[in-house]
N, C-alpha and C positions, 0 to 999 in steps of 0.2 A: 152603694147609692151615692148620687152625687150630693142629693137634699135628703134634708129632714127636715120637720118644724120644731120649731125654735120659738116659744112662745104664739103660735100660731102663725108664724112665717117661714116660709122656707129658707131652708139657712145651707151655705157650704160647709164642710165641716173646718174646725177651729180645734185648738190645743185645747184639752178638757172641755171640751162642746158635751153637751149632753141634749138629745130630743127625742119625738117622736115619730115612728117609722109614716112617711104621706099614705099609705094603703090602710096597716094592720091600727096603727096605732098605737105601739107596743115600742118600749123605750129603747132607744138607739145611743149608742156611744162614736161621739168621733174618731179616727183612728189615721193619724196623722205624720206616721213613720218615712224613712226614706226610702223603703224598697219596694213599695208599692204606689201609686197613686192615691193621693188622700180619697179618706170616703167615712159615710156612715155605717156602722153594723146594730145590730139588734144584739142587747143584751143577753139572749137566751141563746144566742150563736146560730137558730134555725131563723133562716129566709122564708121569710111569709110570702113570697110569688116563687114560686117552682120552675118561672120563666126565666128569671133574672140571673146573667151570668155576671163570672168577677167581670165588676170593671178594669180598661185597662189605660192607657192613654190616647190610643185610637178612638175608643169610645167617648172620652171626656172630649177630644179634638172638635170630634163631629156632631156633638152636642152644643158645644161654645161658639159654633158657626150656627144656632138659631136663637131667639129671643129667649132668656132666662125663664119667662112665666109659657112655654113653652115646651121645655124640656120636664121629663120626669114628671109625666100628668097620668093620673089615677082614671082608668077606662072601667066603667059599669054597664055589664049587660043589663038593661032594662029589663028583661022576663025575671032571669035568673039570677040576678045580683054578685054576679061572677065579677070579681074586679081584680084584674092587673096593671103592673105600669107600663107604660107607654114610652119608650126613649123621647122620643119628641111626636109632639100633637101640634099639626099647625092651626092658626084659625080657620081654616076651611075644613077641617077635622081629618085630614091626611094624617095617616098616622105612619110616620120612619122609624122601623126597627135596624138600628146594628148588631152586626150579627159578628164576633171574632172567632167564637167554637164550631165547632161541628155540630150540628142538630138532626134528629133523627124529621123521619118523614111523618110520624106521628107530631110530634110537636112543630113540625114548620105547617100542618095542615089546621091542627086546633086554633093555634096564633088567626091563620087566615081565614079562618070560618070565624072567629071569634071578633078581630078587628074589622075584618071586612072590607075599606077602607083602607089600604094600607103600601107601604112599598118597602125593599130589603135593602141594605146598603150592607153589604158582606165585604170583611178581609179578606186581600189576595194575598197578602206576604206571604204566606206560608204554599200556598199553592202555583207560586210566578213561575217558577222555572218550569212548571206541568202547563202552562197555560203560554200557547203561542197561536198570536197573533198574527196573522197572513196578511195574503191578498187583499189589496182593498175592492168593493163591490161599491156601485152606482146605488143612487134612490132607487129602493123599491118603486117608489112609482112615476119613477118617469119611463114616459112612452113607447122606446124601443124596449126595456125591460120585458114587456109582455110576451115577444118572442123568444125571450133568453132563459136557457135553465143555465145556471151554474152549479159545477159539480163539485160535492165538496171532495178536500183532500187532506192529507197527513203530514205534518212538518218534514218528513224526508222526502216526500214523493215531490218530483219534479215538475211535471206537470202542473198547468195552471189551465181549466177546459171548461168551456163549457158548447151547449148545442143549440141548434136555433129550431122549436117548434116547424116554423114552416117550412123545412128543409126536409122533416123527415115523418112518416107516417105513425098516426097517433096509436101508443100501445108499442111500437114497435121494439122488438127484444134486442136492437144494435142499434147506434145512433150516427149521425156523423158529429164528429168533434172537432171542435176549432180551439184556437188556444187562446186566452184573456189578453195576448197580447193585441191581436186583431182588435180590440173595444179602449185601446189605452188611451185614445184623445175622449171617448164617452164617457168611460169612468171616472174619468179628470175634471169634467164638466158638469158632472153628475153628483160628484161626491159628496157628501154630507155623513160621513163618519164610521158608516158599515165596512165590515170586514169579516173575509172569513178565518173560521177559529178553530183549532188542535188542541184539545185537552184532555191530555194523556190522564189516566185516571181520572176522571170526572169524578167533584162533588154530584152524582144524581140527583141528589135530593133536591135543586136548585135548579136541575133541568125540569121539573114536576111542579114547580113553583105554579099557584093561576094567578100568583102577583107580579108586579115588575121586578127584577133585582138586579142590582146596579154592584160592580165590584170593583173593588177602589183598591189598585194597586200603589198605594200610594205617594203617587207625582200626584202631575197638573190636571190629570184627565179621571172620568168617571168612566166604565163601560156598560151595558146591558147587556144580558143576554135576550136574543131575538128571534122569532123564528122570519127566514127573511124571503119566503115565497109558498108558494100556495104545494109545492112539494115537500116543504119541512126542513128546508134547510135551515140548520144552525147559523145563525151570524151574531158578530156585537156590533155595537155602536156605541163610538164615543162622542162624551159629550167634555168639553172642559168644567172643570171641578164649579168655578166661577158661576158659572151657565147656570148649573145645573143647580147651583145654593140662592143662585138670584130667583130663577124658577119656582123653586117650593117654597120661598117666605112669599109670590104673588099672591 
């Protein structure tokens, strides 16, 4: 954890810091070494939220880019009196979880029934080189779009296609296809950050998401995963990092 309280304020941790966990209550010790990122731990060595992964520096990064009374905020079911932390809670009660591990489908769906409210901001490092980025696609909704499927494809396949509705009979089991170079001066005029995407091994769990989740390969840019037409194509959209931190402190 990044806080604890510290006489009843939430404090970073410090050389011989000693406080109390902001959830359990239960006394925490700062821990302050060079091989890991500082933080607090509980005395008793067990983590009182079951949610909470190590922290890493990725996580303290994207924390330090919103308001300190912000971050690390204690969420209560009002029925149940279930309480976890929060990575960051904005004043509009938007609640960002980072996410560095891998999570099962069971626990990204408790999280999201639990917070409700909420959006993913996931590590790509580990997954970049499985994760390519295409073609880029026009605004879902501008006007010619309606006519257009774009078909998706696989980082080696050459092809870049898509078909135009009224070209060809509805249902029909063959299509005529044209190539996304025909659309280069519209997608150009169009563009606002979609593209389509090959991700070899898929994290699943994250295409199941009913939240937004944003993965941050760590440059200048933020991506989403999208569905980007009424047939289910996969796309992302990038947003710059900037954008998107100016965005959720509104």
């Amino acid at each position: 954890m990044k806080y604890s309280l510290v006489d009843n304020a939430k404090s970073e941790p410090f050389k011989g810091g000693k406080g109390n966990c902001i959830r359990c209550g239960q006394e925490t010790i700062a821990k302050c070494g060079t091989r890991k990122v500082h933080h607090w731990a509980h005395t008793s060595l067990i983590n009182c939220d079951t949610w909470w992964e190590n922290e890493t520096e990725w996580h303290r990064k994207w924390k330090n880019y919103f308001p300190k009374e912000w971050q690390e905020i204690v969420h209560i079911d009002e029925i149940t009196g279930e309480k976890h932390i929060a990575d960051v809670k904005t004043s509009k009660g938007l609640i960002i979880e980072f996410q560095n591990s891998p999570i099962s489908f069971e626990e990204l769906n408790s999280r999201e029934v639990f917070y409700k409210k909420m959006i993913w901001i996931i590590n790509g490092k580990s997954f970049k080189s499985n994760f390519h980025i295409l073609h880029a696609l026009p605004n879902p909704k501008a006007e010619f779009v309606k006519d257009i499927a774009f078909m998706d494809r696989k980082k080696d396949h050459e092809g870049k296609l898509f078909f135009r509705y009224s070209e060809n009979e509805e249902n029909a089991i063959m299509v005529l296809v044209r190539s996304v170079n025909d659309l280069k001066d519209e997608i150009n005029s169009n563009y606002i950050g979609h593209h389509i995407y090959d991700w070899v091994r898929p994290r699943t769990v994250w295409l199941n998401s009913n939240c937004r989740v944003f993965i941050d390969f760590e440059d200048d840019g933020i991506w989403e995963l999208q569905t980007y037409d009424k047939r289910g194509l996969r796309s992302v959209r990038k947003y710059s990092k900037e954008h998107f931190i100016k965005r959720a402190k509104e």
